[in-house]
ZALOLUM-163458 format. One line per field, with one value per residue (C-alpha): residue in three letters; z, y, x negated. Coordinates in Angstrom, 3 decimals, decimal comma, always signed. Layout:
// ZALOLUM-163458
res <- c(Ala_...)
z <- c(Z_...)
y <- c(Y_...)
x <- c(X_...)
//
This chain:
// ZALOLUM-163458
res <- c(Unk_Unk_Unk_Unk_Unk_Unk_Unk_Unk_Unk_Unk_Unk_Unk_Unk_Unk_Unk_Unk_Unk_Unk_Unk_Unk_Unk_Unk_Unk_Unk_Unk_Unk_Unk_Unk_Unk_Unk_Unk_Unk_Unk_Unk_Unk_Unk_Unk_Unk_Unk_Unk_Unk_Unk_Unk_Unk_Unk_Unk_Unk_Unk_Unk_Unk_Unk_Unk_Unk_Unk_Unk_Unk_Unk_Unk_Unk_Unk_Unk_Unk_Unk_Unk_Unk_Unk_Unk_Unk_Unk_Unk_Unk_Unk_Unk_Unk_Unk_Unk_Unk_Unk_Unk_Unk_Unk_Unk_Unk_Unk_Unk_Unk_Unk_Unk_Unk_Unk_Unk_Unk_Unk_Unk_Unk_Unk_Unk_Unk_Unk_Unk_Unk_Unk_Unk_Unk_Unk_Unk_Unk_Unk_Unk_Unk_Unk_Unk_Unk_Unk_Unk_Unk_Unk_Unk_Unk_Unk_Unk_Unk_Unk_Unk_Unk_Unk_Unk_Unk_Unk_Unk_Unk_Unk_Unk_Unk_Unk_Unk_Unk_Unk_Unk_Unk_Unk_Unk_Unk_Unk_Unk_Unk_Unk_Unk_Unk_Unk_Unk_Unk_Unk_Unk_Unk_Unk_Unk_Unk_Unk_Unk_Unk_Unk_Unk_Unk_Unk_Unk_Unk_Unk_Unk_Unk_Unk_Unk_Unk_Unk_Unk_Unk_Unk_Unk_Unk_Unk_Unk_Unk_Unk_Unk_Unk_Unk_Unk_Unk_Unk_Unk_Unk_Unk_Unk_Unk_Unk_Unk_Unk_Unk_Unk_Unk_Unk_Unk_Unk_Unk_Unk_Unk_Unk_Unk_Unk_Unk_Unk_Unk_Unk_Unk_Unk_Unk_Unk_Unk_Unk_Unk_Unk_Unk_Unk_Unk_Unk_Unk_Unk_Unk_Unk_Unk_Unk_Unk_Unk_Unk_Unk_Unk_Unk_Unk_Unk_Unk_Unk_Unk_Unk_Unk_Unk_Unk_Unk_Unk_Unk_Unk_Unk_Unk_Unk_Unk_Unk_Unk_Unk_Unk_Unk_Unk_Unk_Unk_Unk_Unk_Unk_Unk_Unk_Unk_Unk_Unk_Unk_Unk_Unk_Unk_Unk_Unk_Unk_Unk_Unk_Unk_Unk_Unk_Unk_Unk_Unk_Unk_Unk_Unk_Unk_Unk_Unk_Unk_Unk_Unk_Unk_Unk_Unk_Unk_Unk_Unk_Unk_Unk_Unk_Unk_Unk_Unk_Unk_Unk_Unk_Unk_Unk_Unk_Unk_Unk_Unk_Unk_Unk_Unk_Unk_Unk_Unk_Unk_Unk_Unk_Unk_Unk_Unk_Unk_Unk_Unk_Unk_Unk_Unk_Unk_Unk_Unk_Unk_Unk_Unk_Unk_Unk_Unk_Unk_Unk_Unk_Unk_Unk_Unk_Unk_Unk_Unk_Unk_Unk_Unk_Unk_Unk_Unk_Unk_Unk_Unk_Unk_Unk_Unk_Unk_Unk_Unk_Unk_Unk_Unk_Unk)
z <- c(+0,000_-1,011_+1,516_-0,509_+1,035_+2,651_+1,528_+3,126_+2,034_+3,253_+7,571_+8,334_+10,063_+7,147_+4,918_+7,126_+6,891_+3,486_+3,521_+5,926_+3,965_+0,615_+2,622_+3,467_+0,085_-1,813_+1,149_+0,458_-3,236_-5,210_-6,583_-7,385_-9,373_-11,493_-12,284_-13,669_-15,808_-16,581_-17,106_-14,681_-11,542_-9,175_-6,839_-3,565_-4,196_-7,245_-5,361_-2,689_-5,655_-7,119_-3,911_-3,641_-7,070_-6,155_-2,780_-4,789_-7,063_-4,596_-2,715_-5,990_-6,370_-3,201_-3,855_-7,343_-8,837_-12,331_-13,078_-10,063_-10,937_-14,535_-12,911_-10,641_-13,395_-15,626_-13,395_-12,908_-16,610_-16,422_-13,665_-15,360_-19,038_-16,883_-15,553_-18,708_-20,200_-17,557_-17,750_-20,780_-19,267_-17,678_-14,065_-13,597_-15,715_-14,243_-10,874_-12,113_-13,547_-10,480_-8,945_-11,672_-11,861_-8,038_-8,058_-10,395_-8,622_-5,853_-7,751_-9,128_-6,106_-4,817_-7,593_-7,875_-11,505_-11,558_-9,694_-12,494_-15,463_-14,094_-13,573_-16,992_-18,671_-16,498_-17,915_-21,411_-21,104_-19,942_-22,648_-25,125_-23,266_-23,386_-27,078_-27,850_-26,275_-28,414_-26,971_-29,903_-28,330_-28,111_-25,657_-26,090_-26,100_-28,745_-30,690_-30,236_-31,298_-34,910_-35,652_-34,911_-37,409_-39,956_-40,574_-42,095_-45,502_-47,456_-49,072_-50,580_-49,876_-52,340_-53,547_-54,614_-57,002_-60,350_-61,538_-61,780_-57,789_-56,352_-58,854_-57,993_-61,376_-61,478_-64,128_-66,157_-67,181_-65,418_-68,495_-67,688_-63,828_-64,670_-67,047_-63,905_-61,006_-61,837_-61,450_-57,874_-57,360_-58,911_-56,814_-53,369_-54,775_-55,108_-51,638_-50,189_-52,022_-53,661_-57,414_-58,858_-60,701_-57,531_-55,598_-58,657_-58,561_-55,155_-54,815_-57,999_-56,010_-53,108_-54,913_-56,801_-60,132_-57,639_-54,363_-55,093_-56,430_-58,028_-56,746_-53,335_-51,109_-50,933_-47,763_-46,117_-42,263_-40,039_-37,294_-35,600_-34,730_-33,979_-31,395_-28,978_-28,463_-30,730_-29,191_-29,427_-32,077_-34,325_-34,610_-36,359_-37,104_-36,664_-38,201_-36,576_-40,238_-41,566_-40,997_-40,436_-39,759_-37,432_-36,758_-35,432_-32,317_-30,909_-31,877_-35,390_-37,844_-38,590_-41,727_-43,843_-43,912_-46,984_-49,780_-52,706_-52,239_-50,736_-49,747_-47,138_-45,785_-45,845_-43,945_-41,225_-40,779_-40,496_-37,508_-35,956_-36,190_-33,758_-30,719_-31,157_-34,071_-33,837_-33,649_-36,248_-38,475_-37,106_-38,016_-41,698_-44,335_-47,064_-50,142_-52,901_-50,920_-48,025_-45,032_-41,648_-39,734_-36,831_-38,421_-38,491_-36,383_-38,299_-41,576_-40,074_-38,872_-35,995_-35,965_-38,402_-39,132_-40,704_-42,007_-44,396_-45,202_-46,579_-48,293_-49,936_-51,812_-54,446_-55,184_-54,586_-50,731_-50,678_-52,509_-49,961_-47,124_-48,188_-48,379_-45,226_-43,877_-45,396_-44,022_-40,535_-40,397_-41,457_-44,649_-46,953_-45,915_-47,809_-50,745_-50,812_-50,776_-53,579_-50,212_-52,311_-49,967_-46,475_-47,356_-48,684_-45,247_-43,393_-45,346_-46,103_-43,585_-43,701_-45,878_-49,723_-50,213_-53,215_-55,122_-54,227_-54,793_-58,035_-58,571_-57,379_-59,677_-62,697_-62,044_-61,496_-65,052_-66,701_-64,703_-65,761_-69,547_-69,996)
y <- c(+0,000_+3,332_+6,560_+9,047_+12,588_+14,476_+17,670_+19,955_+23,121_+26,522_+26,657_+29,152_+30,867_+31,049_+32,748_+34,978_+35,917_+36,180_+38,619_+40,865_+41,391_+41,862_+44,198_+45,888_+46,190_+47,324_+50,268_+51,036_+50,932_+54,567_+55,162_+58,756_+57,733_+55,288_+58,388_+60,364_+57,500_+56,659_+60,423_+59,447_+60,982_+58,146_+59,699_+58,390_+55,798_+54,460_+54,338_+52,166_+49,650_+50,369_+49,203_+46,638_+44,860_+45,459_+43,177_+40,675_+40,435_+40,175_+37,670_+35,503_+36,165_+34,878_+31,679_+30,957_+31,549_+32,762_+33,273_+35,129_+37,747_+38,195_+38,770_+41,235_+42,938_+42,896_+44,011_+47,286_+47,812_+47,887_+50,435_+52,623_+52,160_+53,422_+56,315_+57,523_+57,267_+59,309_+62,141_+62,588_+62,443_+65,777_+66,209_+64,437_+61,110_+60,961_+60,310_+58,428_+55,696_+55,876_+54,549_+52,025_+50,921_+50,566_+48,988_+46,241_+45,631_+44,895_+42,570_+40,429_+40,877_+38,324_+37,197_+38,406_+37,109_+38,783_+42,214_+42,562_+41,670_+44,863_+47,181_+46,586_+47,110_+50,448_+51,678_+50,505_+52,772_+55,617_+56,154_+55,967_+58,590_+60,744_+59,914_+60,829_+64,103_+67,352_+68,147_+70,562_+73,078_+76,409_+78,367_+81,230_+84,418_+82,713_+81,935_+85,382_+86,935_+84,945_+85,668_+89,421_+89,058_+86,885_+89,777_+93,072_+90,452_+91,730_+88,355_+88,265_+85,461_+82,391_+84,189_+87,266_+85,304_+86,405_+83,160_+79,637_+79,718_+76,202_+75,125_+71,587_+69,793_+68,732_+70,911_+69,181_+71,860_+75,041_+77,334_+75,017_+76,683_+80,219_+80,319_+78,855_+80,505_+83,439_+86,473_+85,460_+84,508_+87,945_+90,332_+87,805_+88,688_+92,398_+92,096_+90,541_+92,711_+88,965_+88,429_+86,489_+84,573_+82,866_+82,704_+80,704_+78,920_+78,059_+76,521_+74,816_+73,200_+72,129_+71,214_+67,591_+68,483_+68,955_+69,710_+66,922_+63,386_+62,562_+65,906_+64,818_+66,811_+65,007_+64,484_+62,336_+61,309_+61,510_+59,142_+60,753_+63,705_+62,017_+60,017_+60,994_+57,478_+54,169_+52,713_+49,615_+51,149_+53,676_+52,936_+54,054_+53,370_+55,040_+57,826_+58,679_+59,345_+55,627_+52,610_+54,440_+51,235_+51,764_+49,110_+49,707_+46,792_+45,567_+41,707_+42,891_+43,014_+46,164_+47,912_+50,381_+53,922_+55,283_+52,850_+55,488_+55,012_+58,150_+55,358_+54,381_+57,853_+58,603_+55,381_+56,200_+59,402_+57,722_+55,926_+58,520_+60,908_+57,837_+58,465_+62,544_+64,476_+67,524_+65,748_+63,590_+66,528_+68,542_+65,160_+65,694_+67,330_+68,489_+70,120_+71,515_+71,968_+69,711_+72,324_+70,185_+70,708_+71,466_+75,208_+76,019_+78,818_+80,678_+80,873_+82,208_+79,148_+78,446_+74,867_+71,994_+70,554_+74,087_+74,285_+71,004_+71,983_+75,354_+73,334_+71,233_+73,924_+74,362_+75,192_+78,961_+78,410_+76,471_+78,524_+81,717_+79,073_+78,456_+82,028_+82,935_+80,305_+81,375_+85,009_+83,211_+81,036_+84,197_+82,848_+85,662_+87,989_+84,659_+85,696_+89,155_+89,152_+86,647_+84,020_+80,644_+78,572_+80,504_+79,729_+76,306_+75,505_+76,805_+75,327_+71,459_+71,292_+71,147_+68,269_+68,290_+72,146_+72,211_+69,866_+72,181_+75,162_+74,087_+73,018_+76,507_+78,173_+76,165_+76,606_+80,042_+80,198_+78,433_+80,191_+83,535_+82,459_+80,293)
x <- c(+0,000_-1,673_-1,644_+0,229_-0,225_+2,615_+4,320_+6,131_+8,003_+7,727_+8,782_+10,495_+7,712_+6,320_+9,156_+9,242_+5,537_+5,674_+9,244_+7,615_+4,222_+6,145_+8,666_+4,927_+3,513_+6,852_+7,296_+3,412_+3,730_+3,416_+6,269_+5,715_+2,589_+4,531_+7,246_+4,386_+3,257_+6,944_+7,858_+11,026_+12,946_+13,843_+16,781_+16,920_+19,290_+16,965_+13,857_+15,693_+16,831_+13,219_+11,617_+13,767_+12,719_+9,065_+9,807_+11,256_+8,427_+5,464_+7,669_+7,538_+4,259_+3,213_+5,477_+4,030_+7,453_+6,923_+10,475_+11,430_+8,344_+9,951_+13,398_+12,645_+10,274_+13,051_+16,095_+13,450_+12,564_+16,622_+16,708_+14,536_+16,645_+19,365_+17,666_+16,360_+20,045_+21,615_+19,445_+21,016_+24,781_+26,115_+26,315_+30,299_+29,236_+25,662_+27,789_+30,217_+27,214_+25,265_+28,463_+29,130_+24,371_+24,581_+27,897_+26,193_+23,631_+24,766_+26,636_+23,771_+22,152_+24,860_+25,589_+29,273_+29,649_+33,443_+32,122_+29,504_+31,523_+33,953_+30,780_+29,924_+33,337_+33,370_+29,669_+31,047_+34,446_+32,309_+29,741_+32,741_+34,851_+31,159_+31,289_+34,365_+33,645_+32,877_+29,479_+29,290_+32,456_+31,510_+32,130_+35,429_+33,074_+31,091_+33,437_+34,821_+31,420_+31,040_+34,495_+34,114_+30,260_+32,617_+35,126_+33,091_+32,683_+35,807_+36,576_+39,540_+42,155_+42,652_+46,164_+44,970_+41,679_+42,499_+41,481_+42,704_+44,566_+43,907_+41,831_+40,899_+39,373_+35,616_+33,256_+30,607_+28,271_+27,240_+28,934_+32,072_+31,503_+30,402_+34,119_+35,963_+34,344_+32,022_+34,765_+35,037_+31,525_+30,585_+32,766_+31,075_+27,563_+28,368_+29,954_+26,728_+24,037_+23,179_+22,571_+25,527_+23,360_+21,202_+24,336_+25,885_+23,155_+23,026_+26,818_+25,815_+22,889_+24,947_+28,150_+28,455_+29,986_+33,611_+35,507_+38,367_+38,472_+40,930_+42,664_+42,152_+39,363_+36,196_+34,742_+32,519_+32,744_+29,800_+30,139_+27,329_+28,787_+32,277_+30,541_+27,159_+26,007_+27,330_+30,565_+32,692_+34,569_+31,834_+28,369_+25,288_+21,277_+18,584_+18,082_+21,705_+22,675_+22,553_+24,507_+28,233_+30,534_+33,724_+36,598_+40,227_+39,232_+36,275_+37,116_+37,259_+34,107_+32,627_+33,408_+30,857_+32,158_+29,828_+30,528_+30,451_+34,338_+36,103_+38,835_+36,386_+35,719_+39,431_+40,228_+37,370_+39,162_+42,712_+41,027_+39,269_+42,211_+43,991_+41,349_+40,954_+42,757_+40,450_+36,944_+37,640_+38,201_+35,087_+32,871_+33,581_+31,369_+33,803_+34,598_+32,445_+29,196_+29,948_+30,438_+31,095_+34,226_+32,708_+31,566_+35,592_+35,639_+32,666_+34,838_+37,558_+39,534_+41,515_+40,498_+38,434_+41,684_+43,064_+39,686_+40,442_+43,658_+42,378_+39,452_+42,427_+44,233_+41,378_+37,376_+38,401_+38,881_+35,518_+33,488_+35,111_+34,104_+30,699_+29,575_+30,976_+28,786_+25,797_+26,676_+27,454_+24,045_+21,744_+21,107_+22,446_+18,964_+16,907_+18,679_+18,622_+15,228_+15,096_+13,469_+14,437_+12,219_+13,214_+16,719_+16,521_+14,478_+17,241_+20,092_+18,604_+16,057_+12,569_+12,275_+12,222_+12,082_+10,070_+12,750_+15,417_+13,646_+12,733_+16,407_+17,933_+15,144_+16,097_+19,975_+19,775_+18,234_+20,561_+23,641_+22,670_+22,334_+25,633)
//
């Protein structure tokens, strides 16, 4: 019969060793060193969680327990997701997931399976309420102040255009434009000290060809600015601009929002109208040179959904909308000054400005001589 040696488990005596010394090291551990390296703020209540997870881990540690080291590891790499995502909350929903993060963990702390699930579905339902927010609202008095700058420009309403009124068929060729549009867009050039010709060119530039498919207002629906943060219901990629899909229930499959089809944008905008009428209107670029909803008030509207219905009466209403936005963004001084790059760097951005300087160059060219 061979001697096999004996093994015995951790006493008691000895669990408790090892609790206290980890209870030691995690109270002794830096923690405002590793939120300068983590470019964090632990509240109170997070460095008690944070100190908590460290325990945990040199308690595994000591016990050889791989797996317990990555849990603990993990649950504070999740603590610190967390914080970095409510910094971004306001004050009222930065409470409101405190309450719903501690209320979790507690949960898997003792492992309350049921009491997690319901944390979760409560973190869930309050980044979509944030989403579904307008974070872009203006205040009254500013509103009040670029509707006071948006009056001086004597534009004159779409009924009183001498031309085609509520124009809304597509143009092929610049001449085809300059017939339809270039009474109005001459008297709006005088009015701005602008040459007719560059600003011609410029709604040429930003326009595709038309305002309406199909005699229907073309838009397209940004789910980025209908929603802050990607939802059970709208979602997007990174860049924020890319992947658009929505669907009418979370147990449905997503759909793609820019197909090439306006049916799609129209439908997203059906949907979106469903959760909040007036964002989903403000999330929409529209019309001849794709102005988004949410710059209503600075052409003169009382809200983005008068702001489409205007757009849908004809070109003449877009083309009035477009240069009161130029006038409202402090773009019209670009073109005065003949500034093709300053202004195409404030309009598109920074990137591409040679192409569409080049663009509003050659267009302006071909505007004045049709």
């Amino acid at each position: 019969m061979k001697w096999k040696e004996p093994t015995f488990g951790a006493t008691p005596m000895l669990k408790a060793l090892t609790t206290a010394n980890a209870h030691r090291k995690a109270q002794a551990f830096d923690l405002a060193a590793e939120q300068k390296k983590q470019k964090l703020n632990y509240p109170d209540w997070a460095q008690t969680w944070m100190r908590k997870y460290k325990e945990d881990w040199y308690i595994a540690q000591a016990n050889g327990d791989e797996v317990g080291m990555r849990k603990a590891q993990k649950l504070a790499e999740g603590l610190r997701s967390k914080l970095r995502e409510m910094a971004t909350f306001p004050k009222w929903a930065q409470e409101q997931m405190q309450k719903e993060t501690v209320r979790w963990m507690t949960a898997e702390a003792s492992g309350d399976i049921m009491e997690k699930l319901a944390a979760e579905k409560a973190g869930r339902a309050l980044r979509e309420k944030l989403g579904l927010i307008d974070t872009s609202a203006k205040s009254p008095s500013q509103d009040t102040k670029k509707t006071e700058e948006a009056k001086p420009l004597n534009i004159p309403k779409t009924n009183e255009l001498e031309i085609g009124k509520g124009d809304k068929s597509s143009f092929g060729s610049v001449a085809e434009f300059k017939k339809k549009y270039g009474d109005v867009i001459k008297k709006l050039g005088a009015e701005l000290n602008v040459d007719p010709n560059l600003l011609g060119a410029v709604i040429l530039v930003e326009s595709g060809g038309s305002g309406f498919v199909n005699g229907k207002l073309k838009i397209r629906f940004e789910v980025h600015h209908f929603v802050k943060y990607p939802t059970s219901l709208f979602s997007f990629g990174k860049p924020t601009y890319k992947e658009h899909r929505y669907r009418e229930n979370p147990k449905m499959e997503w759909k793609k929002v820019h197909t090439g089809k306006q049916s799609s944008e129209y439908d997203t905008l059906n949907f979106a109208i469903t959760q909040n009428e007036e964002k989903a209107y403000r999330a929409i670029s529209m019309g001849l040179t794709q102005i988004l909803g949410s710059n209503y008030n600075a052409l003169g509207y009382k809200s983005a959904k008068e702001m489409f219905q205007k757009f849908s009466t004809g070109h003449e209403e877009q083309i009035k909308g477009f240069v009161l936005f130029i006038k409202d963004a402090n773009l019209v001084k670009k073109l005065q000054k003949n500034d093709l790059r300053g202004f195409v760097s404030g309009y598109n951005g920074k990137g591409n400005i040679e192409h569409y300087t080049k663009k509003l160059k050659e267009n302006t060219s071909l505007y004045k001589n049709s």
